[in-house]
C-alpha positions in Angstrom: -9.9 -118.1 31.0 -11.8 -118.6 27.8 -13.9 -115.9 28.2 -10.9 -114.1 29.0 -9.2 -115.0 25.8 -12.4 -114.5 23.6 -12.5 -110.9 24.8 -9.1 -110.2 23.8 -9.8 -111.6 20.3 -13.1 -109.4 20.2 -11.2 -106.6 21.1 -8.3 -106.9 18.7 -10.8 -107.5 16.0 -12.8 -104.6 16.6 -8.9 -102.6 16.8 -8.5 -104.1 13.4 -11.6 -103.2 11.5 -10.7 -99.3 13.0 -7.5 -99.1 11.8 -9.1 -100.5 7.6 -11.4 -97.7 8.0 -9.4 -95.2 8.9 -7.0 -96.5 6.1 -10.0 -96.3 3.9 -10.7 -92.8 5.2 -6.8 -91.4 4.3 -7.2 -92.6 0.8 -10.5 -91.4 0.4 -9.2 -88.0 1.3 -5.6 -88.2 -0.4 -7.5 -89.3 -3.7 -9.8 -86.2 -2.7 -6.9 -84.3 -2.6 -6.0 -85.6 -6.4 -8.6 -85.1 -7.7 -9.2 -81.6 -6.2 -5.3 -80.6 -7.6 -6.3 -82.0 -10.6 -9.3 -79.5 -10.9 -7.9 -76.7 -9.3 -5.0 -77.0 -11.9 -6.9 -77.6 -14.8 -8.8 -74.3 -14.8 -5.6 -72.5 -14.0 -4.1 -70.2 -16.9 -1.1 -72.0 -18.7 1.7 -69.2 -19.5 4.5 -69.9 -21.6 8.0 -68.0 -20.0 11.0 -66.7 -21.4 14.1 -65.2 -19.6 16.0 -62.1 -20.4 18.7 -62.1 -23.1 21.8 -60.1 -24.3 21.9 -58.6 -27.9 21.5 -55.4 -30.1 18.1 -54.3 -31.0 18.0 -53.8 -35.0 15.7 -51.2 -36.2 14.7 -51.9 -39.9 12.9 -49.0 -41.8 11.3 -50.3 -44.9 8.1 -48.4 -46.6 6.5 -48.2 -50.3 7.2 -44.8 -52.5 6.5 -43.7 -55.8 8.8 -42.4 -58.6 7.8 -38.4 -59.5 9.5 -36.1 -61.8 12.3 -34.2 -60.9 11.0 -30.9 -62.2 7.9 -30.0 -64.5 6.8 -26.8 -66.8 3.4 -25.6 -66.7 1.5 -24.6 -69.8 -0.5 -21.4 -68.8 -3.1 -19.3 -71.0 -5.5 -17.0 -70.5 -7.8 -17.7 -68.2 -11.9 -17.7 -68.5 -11.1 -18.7 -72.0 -13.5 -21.9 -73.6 -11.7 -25.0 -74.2 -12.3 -26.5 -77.4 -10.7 -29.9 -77.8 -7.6 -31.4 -75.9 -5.6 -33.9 -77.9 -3.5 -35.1 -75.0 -3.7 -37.5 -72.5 -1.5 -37.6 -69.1 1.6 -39.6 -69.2 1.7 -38.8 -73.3 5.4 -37.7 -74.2 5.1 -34.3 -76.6 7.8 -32.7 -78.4 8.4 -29.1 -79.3 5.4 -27.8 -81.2 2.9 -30.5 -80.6 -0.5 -29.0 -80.4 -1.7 -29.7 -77.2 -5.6 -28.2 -77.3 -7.3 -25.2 -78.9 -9.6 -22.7 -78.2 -13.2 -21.7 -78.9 -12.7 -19.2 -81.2 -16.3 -17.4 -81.4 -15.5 -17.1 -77.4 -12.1 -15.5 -78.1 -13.9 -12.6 -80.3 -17.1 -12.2 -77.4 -14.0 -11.8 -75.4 -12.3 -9.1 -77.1 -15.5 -6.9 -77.6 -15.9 -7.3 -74.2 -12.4 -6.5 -72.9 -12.5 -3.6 -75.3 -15.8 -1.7 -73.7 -14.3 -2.2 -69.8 -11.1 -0.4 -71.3 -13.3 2.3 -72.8 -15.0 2.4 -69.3 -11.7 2.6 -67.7 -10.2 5.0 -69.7 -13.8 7.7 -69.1 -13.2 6.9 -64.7 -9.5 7.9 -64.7 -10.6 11.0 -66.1 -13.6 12.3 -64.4 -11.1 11.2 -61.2 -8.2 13.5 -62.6 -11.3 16.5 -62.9 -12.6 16.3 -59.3 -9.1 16.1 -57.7 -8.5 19.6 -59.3 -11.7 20.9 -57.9 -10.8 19.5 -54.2 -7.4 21.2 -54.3 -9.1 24.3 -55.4 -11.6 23.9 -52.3 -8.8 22.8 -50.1 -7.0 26.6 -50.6 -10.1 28.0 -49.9 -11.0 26.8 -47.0 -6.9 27.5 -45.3 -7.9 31.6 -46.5 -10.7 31.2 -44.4 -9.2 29.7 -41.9 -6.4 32.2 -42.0 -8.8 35.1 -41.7 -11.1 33.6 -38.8 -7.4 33.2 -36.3 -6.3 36.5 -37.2 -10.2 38.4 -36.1 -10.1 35.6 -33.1 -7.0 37.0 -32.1 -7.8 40.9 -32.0 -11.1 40.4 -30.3 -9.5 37.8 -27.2 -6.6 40.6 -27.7 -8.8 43.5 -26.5 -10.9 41.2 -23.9 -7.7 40.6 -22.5 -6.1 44.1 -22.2 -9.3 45.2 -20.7 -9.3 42.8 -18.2 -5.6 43.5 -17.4 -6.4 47.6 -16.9 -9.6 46.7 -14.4 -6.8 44.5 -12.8 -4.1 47.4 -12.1 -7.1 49.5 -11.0 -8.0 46.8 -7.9 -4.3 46.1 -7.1 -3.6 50.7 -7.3 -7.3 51.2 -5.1 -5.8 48.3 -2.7 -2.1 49.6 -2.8 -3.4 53.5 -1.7 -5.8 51.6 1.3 -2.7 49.8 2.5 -0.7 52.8 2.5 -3.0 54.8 5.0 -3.2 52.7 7.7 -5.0 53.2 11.0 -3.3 53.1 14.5 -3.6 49.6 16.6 -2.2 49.0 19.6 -0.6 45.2 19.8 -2.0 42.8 21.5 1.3 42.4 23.8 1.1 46.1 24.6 -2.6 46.5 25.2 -1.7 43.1 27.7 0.8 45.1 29.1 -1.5 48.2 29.7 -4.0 46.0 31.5 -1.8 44.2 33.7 0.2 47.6 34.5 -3.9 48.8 35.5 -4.3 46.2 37.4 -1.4 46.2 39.4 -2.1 49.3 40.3 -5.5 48.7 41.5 -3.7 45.7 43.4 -1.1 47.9 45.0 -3.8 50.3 46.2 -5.9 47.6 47.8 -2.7 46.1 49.5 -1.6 49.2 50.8 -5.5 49.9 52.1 -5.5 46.9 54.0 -2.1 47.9 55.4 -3.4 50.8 57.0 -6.5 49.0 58.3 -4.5 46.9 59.7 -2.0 49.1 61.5 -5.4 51.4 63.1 -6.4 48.4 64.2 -2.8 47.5 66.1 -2.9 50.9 67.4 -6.7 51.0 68.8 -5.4 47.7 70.0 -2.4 48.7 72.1 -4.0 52.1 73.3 -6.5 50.0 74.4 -4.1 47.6 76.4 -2.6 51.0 77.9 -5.9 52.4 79.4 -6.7 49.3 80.8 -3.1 48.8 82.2 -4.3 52.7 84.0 -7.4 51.5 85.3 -5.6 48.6 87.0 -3.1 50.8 88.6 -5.9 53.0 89.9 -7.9 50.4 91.0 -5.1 48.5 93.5 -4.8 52.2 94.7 -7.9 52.1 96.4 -7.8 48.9 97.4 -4.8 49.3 99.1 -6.2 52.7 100.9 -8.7 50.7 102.4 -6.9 48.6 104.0 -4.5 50.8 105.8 -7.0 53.1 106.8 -6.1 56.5 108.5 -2.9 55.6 110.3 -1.1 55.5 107.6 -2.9 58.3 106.2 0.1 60.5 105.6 1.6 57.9 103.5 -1.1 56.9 102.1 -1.9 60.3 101.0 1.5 60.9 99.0 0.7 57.6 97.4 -2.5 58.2 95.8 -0.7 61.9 95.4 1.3 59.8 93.1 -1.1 57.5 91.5 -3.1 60.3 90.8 -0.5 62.1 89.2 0.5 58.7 87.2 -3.3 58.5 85.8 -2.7 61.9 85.1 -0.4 61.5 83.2 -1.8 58.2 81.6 -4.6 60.0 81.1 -2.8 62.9 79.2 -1.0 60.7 77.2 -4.3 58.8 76.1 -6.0 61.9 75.6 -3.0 62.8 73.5 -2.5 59.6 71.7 -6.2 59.8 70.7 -5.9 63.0 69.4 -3.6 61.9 67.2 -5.0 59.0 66.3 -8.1 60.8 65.4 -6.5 63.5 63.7 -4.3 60.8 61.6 -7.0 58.5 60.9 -10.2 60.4 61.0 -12.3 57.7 61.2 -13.1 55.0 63.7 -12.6 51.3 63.7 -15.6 50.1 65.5 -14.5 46.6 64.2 -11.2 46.7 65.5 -12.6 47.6 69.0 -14.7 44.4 69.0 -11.9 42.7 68.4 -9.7 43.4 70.7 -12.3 43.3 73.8 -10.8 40.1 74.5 -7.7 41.1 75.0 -8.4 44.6 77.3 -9.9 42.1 79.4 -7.1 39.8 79.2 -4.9 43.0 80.0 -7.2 43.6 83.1 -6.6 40.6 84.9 -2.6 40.7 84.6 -0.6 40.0 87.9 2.1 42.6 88.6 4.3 40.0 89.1 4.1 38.5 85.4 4.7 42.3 84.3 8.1 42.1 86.4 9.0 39.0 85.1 8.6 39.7 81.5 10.3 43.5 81.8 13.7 42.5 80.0 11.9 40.5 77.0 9.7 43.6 76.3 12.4 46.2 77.3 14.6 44.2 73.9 11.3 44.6 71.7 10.6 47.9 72.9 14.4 48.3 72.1 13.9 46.7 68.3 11.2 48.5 67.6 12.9 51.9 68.3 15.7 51.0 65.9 13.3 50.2 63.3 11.1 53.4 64.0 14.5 55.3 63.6 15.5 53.2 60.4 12.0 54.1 58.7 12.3 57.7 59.6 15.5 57.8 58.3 14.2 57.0 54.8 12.7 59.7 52.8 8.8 59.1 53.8 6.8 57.6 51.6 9.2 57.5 48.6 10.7 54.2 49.9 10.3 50.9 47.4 7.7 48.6 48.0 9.9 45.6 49.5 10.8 48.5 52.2 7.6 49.1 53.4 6.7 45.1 53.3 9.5 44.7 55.7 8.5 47.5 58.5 5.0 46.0 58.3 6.0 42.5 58.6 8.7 43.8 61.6 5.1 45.7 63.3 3.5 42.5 62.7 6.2 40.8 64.6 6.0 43.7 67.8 2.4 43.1 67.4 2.8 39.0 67.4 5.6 39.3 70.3 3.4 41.6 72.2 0.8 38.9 71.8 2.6 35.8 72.7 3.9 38.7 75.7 0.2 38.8 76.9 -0.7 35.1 76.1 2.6 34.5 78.7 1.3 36.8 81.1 -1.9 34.9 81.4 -0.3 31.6 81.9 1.6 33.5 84.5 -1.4 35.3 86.4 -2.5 31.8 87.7 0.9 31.4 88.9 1.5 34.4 90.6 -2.7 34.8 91.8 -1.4 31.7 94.1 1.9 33.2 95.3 -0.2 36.4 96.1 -2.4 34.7 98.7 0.5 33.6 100.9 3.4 36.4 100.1 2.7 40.4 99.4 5.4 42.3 97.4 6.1 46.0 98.1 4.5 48.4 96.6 7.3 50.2 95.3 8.3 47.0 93.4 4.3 47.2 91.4 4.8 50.6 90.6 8.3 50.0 88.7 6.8 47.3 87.2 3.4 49.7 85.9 5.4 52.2 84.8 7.5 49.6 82.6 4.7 48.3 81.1 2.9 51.9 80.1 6.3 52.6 78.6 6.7 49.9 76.4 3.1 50.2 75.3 3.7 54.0 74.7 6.6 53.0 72.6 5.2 50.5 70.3 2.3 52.8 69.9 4.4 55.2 69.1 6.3 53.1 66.5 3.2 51.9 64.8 1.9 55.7 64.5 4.9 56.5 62.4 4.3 53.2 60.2 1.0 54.3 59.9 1.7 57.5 58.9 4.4 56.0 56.0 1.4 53.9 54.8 -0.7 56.6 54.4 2.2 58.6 52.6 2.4 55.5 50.0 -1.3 55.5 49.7 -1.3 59.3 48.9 1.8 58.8 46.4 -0.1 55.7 45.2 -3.2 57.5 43.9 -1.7 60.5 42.9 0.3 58.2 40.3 -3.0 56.8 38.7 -2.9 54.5 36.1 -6.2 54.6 34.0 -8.2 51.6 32.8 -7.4 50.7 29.4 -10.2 51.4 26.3 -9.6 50.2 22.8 -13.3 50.5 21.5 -12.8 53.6 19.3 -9.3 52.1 18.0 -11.1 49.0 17.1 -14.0 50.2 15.6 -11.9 52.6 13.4 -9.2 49.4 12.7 -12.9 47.1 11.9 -13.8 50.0 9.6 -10.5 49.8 8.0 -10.4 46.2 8.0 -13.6 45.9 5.9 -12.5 48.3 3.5 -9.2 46.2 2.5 -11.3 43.0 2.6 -13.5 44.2 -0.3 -10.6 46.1 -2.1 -9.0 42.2 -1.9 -11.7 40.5 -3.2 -12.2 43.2 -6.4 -8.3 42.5 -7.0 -9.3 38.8 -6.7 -12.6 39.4 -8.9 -9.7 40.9 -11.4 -7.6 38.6 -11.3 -9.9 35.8 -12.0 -11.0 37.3 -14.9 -8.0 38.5 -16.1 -7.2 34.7 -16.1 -10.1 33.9 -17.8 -10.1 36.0 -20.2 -6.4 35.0 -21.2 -7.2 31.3 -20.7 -10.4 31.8 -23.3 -7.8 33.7 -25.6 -5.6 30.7 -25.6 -8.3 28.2 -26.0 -9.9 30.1 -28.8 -6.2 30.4 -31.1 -5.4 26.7 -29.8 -8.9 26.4 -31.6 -8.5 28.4 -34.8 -4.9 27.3 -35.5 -6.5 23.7 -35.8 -8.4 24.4 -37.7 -6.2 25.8 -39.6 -3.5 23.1 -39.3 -7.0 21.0 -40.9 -7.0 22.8 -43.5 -3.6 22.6 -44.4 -3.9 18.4 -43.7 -2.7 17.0 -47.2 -4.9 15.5 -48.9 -4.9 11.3 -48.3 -2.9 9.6 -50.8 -5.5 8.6 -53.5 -3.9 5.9 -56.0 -7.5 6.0 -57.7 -5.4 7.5 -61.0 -2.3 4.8 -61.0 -5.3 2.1 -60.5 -7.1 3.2 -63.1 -3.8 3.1 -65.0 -2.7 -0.3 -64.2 -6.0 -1.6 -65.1 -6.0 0.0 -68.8 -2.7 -1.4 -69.7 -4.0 -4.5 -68.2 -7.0 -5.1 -70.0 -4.7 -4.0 -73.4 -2.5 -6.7 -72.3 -5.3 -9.3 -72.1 -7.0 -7.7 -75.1 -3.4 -8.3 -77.3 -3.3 -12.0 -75.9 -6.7 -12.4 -77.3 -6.0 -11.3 -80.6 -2.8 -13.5 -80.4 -4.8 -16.3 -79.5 -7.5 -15.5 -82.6 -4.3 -15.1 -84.7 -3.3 -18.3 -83.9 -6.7 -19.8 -84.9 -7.4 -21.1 -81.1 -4.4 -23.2 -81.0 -2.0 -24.1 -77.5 1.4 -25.8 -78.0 3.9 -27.3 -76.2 7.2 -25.3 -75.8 9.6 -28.0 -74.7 10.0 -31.8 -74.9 8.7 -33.6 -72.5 5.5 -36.0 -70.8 2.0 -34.8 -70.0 2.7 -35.3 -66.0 -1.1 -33.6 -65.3 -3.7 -32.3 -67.2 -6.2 -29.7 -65.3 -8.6 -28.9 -67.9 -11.8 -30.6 -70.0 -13.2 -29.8 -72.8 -16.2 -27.4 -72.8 -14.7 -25.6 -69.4 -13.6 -22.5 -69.0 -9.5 -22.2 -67.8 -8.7 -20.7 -64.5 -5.6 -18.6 -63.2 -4.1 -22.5 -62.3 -2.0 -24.1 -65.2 -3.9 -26.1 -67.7 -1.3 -28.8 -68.2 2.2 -29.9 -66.6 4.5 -31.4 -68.6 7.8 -33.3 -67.3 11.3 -31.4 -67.3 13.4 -34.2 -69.4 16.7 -32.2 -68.5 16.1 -33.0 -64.6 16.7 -36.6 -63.3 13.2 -37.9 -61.3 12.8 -38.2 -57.7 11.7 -41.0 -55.4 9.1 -39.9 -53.0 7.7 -42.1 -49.7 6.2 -41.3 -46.1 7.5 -42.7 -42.2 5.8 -42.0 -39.3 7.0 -40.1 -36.4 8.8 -43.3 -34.8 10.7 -43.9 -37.5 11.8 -40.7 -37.9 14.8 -41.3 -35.3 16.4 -43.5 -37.4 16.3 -41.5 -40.9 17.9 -38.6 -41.2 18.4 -35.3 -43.6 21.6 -36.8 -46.1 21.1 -40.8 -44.7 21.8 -43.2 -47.2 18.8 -44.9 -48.3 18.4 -48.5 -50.3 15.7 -48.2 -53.1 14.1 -50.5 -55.1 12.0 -50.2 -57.8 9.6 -52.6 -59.6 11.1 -54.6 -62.5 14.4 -54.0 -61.1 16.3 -57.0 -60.1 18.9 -54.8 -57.8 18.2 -52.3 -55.7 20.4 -48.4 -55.6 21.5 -46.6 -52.7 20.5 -42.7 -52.9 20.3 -39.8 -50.2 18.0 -38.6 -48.4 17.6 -35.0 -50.4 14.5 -33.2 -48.6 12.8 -34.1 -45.5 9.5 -32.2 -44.4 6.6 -33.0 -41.9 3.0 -33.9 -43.0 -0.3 -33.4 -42.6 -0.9 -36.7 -41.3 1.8 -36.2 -38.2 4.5 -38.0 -40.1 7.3 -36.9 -42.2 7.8 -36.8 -46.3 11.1 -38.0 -47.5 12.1 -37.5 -51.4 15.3 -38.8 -52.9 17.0 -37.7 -56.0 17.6 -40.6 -58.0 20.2 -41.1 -61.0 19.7 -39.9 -64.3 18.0 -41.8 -66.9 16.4 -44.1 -63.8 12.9 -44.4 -63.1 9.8 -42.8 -64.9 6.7 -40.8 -63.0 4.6 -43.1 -61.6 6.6 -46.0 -60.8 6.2 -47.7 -57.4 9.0 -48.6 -55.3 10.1 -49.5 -51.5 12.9 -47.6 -49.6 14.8 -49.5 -47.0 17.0 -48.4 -44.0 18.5 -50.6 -41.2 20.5 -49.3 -38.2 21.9 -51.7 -35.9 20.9 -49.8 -32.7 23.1 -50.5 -29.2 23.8 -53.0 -27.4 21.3 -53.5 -24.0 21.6 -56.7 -21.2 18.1 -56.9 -20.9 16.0 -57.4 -24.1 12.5 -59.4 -24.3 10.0 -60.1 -26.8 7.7 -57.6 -27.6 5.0 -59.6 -26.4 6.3 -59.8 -22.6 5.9 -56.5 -22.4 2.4 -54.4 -21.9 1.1 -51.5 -21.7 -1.1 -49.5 -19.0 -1.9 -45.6 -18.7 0.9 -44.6 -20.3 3.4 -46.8 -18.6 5.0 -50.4 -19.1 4.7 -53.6 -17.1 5.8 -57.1 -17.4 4.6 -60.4 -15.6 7.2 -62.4 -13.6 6.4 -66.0 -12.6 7.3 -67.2 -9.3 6.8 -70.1 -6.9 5.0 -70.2 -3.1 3.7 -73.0 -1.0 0.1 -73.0 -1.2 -3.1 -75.6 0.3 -2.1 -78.5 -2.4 1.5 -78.1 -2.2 3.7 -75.4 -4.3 1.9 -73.5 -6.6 2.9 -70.9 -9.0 1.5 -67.3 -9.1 2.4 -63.6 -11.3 3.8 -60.6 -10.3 3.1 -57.2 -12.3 6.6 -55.1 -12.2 6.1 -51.9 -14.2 9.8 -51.3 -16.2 11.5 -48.9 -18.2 11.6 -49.6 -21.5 15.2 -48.0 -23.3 14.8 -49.7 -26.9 12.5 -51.5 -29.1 11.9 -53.2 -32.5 9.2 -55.1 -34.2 10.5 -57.9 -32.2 12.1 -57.3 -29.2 12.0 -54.8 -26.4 15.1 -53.4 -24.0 14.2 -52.6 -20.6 16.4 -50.5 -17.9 18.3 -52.9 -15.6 17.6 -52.9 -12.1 14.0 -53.5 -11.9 14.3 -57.2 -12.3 17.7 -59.7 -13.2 18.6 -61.3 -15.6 17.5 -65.0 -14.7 13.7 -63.9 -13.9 11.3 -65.9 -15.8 9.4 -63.5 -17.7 5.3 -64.7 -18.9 5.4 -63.5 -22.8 2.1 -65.9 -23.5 -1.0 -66.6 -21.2 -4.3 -68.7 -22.3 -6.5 -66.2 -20.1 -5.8 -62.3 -18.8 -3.5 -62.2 -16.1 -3.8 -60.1 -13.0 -1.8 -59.4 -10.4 -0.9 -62.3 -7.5 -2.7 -64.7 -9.7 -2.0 -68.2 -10.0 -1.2 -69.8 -13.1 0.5 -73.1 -14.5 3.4 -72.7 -16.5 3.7 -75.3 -20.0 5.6 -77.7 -19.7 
């Protein structure tokens, strides 16, 4: 239990001695603290504050000036005369008559001689001037004679050149005029077109119309052709026949072949005549036209009788056809028919021919047909003579109708060449129109050649009088004005002038006096020099009342004005006068110079004095001392203090603000509302630069 107890007591001790040193430990660090403020404070800048205030900003003008005289008379004389003595001083007062200095008089007479001898000088120039401006006037007329004469033998000579040029000229255009006149014949190039296509046609038609009739021979070999064959196939089923019946039927048989000879007969006769007239129509053979139609004789050969029945009433309406178109040509007068006639009755032969073609191609198609029926049925004779004799009619016909086209082709060919168109030949006509050609060509370029210089000639006419009437107009240039003579003039009575001042002066014994009343205001001359053109002394105007003269800057120039009402106060006065502002200029020195008239009988030159001007100004809300505000690159900024919670507690720090400024004096300044109020407290005094944010300690 003791142990117990003493371990508690241990323990709270040991609780006890934690708790002093952390105590010591929190004062340790709060008087750390303290003493850290008190450091951190120390080396802060102390700023004294002011706030905004409400009042007019007074503007107070006040500068020194001097007194100057209200007007002042210059005493001139001669100038590069010696000065001998002066016996004034500036600021002297002088009356009327008061000899002011004097003259070297030994100078005065080296003067005169010399002023004497330049006149003499002067007077010998103006002379020989007045002698050689007669002999340039004289040389002047001369020269606009010969000027004269030169235009008028430049303008008979370009005159002549020019008249020549113009007869050489007529002569081209006349020799060119008679060449155009006699012109040679030429045939247009539309009609020598014409010609050819007309020849050509021509040789067109006749090859047309050739190829016609080779055509139709070759139809008609054709179709004769087709008929002997059609003969030989009669005779030949003749004999077959015969054989067969033998020499009961002999009687019968005999009047039969009686008849089938009499039918080749006949075929024969008509072939025989047919090629007669073929040959006397034609006269020539068609080998070519045999070879082709080979095939078909054979073709014809081999024809059934049967597919000749059966095919009777379609060549029966050709044969028909082909009749009325035989009698339709014939009708026509032979071979005088148009051209789109005979087209037609060779394309309707080239349709018999195509019929009579498709006819056959049929009748082959057929033969097959009717080679089958023939092995199992035999038709009558009588029947496959009908049908022969059908068939050698309607091949005599067609042969018959394309003899007489035939002969109509061969009427058109005859007509044809007798109406001969020759071939077209220009080449004498053109080499008599190049000839002629040529000829004009050169006559062109001599008118040309003319012409030219024709224009040449005038254009060098004009450019020579353009020439020679400048010169001329040179000539007659007046003369420059020369005032050599008046100069001369003005000088001489100048120098007598100078030269009667002299003598004046020499007269006078050397002595300068003052005119007027007044006070030696500046003297510009010592004695031993030489005067200049400037005035050797100025002496005050006592009938004009002096003038106060001071300077402003450019600043102060807003408040002072042209007619303002001034205060002025001069030394060793006890009261000060109010004059105007009487003239009002801008200096050198980038102000302005102000100079007031002041009363008469005030003031002397010289006096000192200070001029005064106060304007209220207006009225602003926010005005600060002048030394609140500061300024940077051309623009104004104030320093506002103000309070934040920092490490040691609150603390107080700046703020820059830049701010319009509307007004100022040599005291305060007026800024434009807005920017800041009128409670903020505003640094106008720090111990150490400020800068922006930084902390500072305001005096207490």
């Amino acid at each position: 239990m003791l142990e117990k107890d003493e371990e508690k007591l241990l323990i709270r001790r040991r609780i006890e001695k934690s708790m002093k040193i952390f105590l010591i430990f929190l004062a340790f660090v709060w008087l750390c603290t303290i003493i850290s403020k008190s450091i951190y404070v120390s080396g802060l800048p102390i700023v004294n504050t002011d706030t905004a205030s409400k009042k007019y900003v007074e503007h107070i003008v006040e500068t020194d000036g001097i007194v100057i005289a209200g007007g002042e008379i210059a005493v001139n004389t001669q100038a590069g005369l010696r000065v001998d003595k002066v016996f004034v001083h500036q600021g002297d007062a002088v009356k009327a008559g008061d000899v002011l200095f004097t003259i070297d008089l030994a100078d005065v007479v080296e003067l005169i001689d010399a002023k004497e001898m330049e006149l003499s000088k002067l007077q010998c120039n103006l002379s020989d001037f007045q002698i050689n401006s007669l002999i340039d006037a004289q040389k002047k007329e001369v020269a606009i004679l010969w000027a004269k004469e030169d235009y008028e033998t430049a303008d008979k000579e370009t005159a002549l050149a020019k008249e020549r040029a113009k007869i050489t000229l007529e002569k081209a255009e006349e020799a060119l005029q008679k060449h155009l006149a006699n012109t040679v014949p030429y045939t247009a190039d539309n009609a020598r077109r014409d010609a050819w296509e007309a020849y050509h046609d021509w040789v067109s038609k006749g090859y047309s119309i050739t190829d016609k009739i080779t055509a139709q021979e070759r139809e008609i070999q054709r179709l004769e052709e087709q008929l002997a064959a059609l003969e030989n196939l009669a005779g030949k089923e003749g004999n077959i026949e015969n054989d067969e019946q033998g020499k009961v039927l002999s009687g019968a048989a005999g009047n039969l072949v009686h008849n089938n000879t009499e039918k080749v007969d006949i075929n024969d006769n008509s072939k025989v005549e047919n090629n007669t007239d073929k040959t006397t129509n034609i006269g020539i053979e068609f080998e070519d036209a045999e070879v082709e139609n080979s095939t078909d004789t054979n073709t014809i050969e081999t024809d059934n009788e049967d597919t000749i029945v059966d095919n009777r009433e379609e060549n029966t309406a050709d044969t028909d056809m082909g009749d009325k178109d035989i009698d339709t040509e014939n009708n026509t007068d032979n071979t005088d028919t148009k051209n789109t006639e005979i087209d037609d009755e060779n394309t309707d032969a080239k349709t018999d021919i195509d019929k009579t073609n498709n006819t056959d191609f049929e009748n082959q198609e057929m033969d097959s047909n009717n080679t089958e029926n023939n092995t199992s049925t035999q038709k009558p004779k009588e029947n496959q003579e009908f049908v022969d004799e059908e068939k050698r009619t309607e091949l005599l016909n067609k042969i018959k109708k394309a003899n007489k086209q035939l002969v109509a082709l061969r009427d058109q060919l005859t007509k044809h060449d007798r109406d001969v168109v020759t071939q077209p030949d220009y080449s004498a006509e053109e080499a008599e129109y190049d000839a002629w050609q040529n000829t004009k060509l050169t006559l062109e370029e001599n008118v040309q050649h003319a012409k030219e210089s024709y224009y040449d000639t005038s254009y060098a006419r004009e450019v020579t009088l353009r020439q020679k009437m400048r010169e001329i107009a040179a000539a007659e240039v007046p003369s420059r004005v020369d005032s050599t003579a008046e100069v001369y003039q003005l000088e001489i009575k100048q120098t007598q002038k100078q030269i009667e001042r002299l003598n004046m002066i020499k007269k006078q014994k050397g002595e300068i006096k003052a005119e007027k009343d007044g006070i030696i205001s500046k003297i510009q001359i010592e004695v031993g020099s030489r005067t200049s053109d400037v005035a050797a002394l100025l002496v005050t105007d006592t009938q004009r009342p002096c003038q106060f003269k001071f300077s402003i800057t450019k600043e102060d120039s807003k408040y002072v004005h042209l007619k303002d009402m001034i205060a002025v106060k001069l030394n060793g006065q006890s009261s000060a006068i109010e004059v105007t502002v009487d003239y009002f200029t801008e200096n050198t020195q980038g102000g302005y110079d102000i100079a007031c008239q002041l009363p008469e009988n005030v003031g002397q030159p010289g006096w000192s004095g200070k001029a005064q001007k106060t304007v209220q100004g207006e009225y602003h809300e926010l005005t600060f001392p002048v030394e609140a505000v500061f300024e940077e690159n051309n623009a104004y900024y104030i320093y506002t203090l103000n309070e934040k919670e920092g490490i040691l507690g609150s603390e107080y720090y700046v703020e820059k603000i830049k701010v319009q400024m509307k007004d100022q004096n040599d005291r305060y300044i007026a800024v434009e509302p807005g920017t800041i109020s009128a409670d903020t407290k505003v640094v106008i005094y720090s111990t150490k630069e400020l800068k922006q944010g930084q902390s500072v300690r305001p005096r207490e």
